[in-house]
N, C-alpha and C positions, 0 to 999 in steps of 0.2 A: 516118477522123476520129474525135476522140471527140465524147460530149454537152459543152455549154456547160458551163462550173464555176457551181457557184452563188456567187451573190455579194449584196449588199446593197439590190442593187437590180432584181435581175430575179427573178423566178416560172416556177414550173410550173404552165400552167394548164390544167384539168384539167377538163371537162365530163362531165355525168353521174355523179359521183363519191360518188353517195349509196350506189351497191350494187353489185356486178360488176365488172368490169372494170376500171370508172372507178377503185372505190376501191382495190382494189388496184395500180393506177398509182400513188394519192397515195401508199401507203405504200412501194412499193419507190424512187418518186422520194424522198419524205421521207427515206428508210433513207440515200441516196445524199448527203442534204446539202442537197438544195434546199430552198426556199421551195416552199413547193405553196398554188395556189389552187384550192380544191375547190367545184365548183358543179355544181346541180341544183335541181328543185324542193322539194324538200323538207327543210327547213331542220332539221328535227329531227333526221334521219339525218345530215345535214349536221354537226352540232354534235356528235353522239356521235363521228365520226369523228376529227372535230378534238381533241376529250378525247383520243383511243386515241393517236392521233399525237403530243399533248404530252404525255402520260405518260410516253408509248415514247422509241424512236430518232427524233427530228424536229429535230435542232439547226439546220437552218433556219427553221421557223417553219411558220406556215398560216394563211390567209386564207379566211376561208367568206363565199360570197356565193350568195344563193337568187335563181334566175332562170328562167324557162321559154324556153328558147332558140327554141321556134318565134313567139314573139312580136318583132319587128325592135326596138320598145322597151323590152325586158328587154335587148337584147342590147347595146345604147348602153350601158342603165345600167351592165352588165359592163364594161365598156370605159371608161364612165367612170369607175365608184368602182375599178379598176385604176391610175389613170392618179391617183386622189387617197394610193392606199396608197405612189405610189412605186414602183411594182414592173411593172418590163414584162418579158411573157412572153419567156423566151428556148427555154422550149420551149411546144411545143402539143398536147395530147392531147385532139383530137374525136373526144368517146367516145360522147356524147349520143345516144340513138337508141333506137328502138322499131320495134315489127314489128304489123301488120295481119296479120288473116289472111282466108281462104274466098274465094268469087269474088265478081268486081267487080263483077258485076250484081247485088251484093247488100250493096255493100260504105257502109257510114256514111261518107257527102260527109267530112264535117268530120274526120275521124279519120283520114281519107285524105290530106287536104292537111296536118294538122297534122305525119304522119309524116314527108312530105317536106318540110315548111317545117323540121323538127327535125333530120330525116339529110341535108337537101341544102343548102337555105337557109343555116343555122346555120353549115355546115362551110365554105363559101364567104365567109361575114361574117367569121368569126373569122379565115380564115387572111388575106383580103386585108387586113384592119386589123391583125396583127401580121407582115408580109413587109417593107415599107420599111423597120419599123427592124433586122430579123433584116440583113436586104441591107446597110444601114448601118454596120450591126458589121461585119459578115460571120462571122457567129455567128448558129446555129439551129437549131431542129430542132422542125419539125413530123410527127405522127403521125395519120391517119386512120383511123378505126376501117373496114373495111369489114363483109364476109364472104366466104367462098366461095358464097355466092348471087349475089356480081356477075358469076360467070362463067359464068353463063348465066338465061335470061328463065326465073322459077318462077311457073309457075301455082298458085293457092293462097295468096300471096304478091305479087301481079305489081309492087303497087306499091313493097312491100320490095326485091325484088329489084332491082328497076328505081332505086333511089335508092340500092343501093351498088356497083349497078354505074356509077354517076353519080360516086360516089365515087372507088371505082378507078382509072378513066379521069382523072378531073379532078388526081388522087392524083400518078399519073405523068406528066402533063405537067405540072405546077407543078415536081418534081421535076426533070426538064429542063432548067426555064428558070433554076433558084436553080443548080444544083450547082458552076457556077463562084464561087460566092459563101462555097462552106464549109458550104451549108446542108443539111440529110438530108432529106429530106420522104418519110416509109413510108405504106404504105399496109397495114396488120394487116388478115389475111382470114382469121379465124377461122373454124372449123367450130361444131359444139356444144359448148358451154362451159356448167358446169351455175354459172349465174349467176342462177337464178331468171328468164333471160329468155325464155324456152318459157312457162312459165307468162303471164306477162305481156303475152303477145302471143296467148294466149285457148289454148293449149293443155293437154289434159288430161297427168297425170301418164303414161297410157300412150300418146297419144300422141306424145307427148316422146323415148318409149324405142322410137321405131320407128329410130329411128336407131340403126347399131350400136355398142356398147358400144367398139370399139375406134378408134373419130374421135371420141371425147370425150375434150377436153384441159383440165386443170385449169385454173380462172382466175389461178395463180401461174406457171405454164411459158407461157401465151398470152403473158403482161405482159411476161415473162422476155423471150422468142422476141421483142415487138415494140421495147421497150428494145436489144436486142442488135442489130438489124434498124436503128436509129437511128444506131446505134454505129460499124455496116460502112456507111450510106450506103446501104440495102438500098431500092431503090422497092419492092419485094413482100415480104410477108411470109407465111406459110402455117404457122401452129403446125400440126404431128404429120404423119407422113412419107404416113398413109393419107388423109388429105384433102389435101396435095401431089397425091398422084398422080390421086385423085378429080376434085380443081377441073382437071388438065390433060385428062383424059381430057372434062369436060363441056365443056370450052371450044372443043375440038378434033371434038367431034362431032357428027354432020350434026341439023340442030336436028329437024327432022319427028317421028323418032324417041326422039327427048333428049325433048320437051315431051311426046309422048304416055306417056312411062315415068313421068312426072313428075307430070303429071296424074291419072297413074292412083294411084300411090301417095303422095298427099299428104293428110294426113288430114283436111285441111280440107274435100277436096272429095268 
């Protein structure tokens, strides 16, 4: 199959879009002709993008709308001022998401549940309020940001990992249940992608670089690899050949062992 054509009245809607990933989704969707709706909390990042995109190659258009996704009524309003522009998502990129780090017994309540109301919540609201009309058309295509952390339980992380491996799983059976309908539903499992989100999720600059140099994949070949992954109909996607084999090798191995290597080398702990 391919992606939906853009046209006058649908969007690419685009979460998380203020830095990473998110934003370079809007601009390779922009580049492609779509309408991009670009959302995140932060409105000011939000609005420089939108300059960059009508400057640039954007002959669709862009729609900025500021929202913090782990809140259930920010997520209406999305839904609603969508539904005032005229414009229904005909694709979906939930990108939205953040990482907690260190052990649980030590971990901030509220930043705990915000993560998962933002990587689990969020991703579940969105997709089920635009599936009936994707089904309708029969025309669609949703993407889900995961990681290669969903394949398997990270200690140092537990509630990260645990909410995209929520991801994942949920990624591939929606996938399932649409695919008679025309529709793609991916599920992107990036490795490390230098998007400034290491940092942001409370790690130091070197611990950042314990990862090796050679599973780090740009934030333009991730976007690439999960667009192309949309394109084939792909339920999995894994940017760069050494975290493929990585995520199969964790997924497949006897966990006792897996969590105590894991534990012991995770910087957090």
């Amino acid at each position: 199959m391919s992606l939906p054509r853009p046209s006058a009245t649908t969007t690419a809607l685009i979460t998380g879009a203020s830095s990473g990933l998110g934003r370079e989704f809007a601009i390779q969707l922009a580049a492609l002709g779509h309408h991009v709706t670009i959302v995140a909390r932060r409105g000011d990042l939000l609005d420089q993008l939108a300059e960059e995109l009508n400057a640039g190659d954007a002959p669709g258009g862009v729609s900025v709308i500021v929202a913090d996704l782990s809140e259930s009524t920010q997520r209406q309003a999305l839904l609603d001022a969508l539904q005032r522009n005229g414009r229904a998502p005909s694709i979906l990129i939930n990108n939205a998401g953040f990482s907690t780090t260190g052990p649980a017994a030590k971990a901030n309540g509220a930043a705990e549940v915000s993560m998962v109301r933002t990587n689990v919540e969020a991703v579940v609201a969105l997709t089920v309020a635009v599936l009936p009309a994707m089904v309708a058309a029969s025309e669609g295509a949703i993407l889900n940001v995961a990681s290669t952390a969903s394949f398997q339980p990270l200690p140092g992380q537990a509630g990260y990992g645990a909410s995209k491996a929520f991801v994942l799983s949920y990624t591939e059976a929606v996938s399932a249940e649409v695919s008679q309908f025309g529709i793609a539903v991916t599920a992107l499992c990036p490795g490390p992608v230098e998007t400034g989100f290491a940092e942001a999720a409370g790690f130091t600059e070197a611990e950042a670089g314990v990862m090796p140099k050679f599973m780090w994949v740009s934030p333009h070949d991730v976007v690439r690899a999960g667009i192309d992954g949309l394109v084939a109909s792909k339920r999995v996607v894994i940017p760069g050949a050494a975290n493929n084999v990585l995520a199969h090798v964790a997924r497949h191995s006897p966990r006792g062992p897996l969590l105590s290597a894991l534990k012991k080398y995770h910087p957090s702990l």
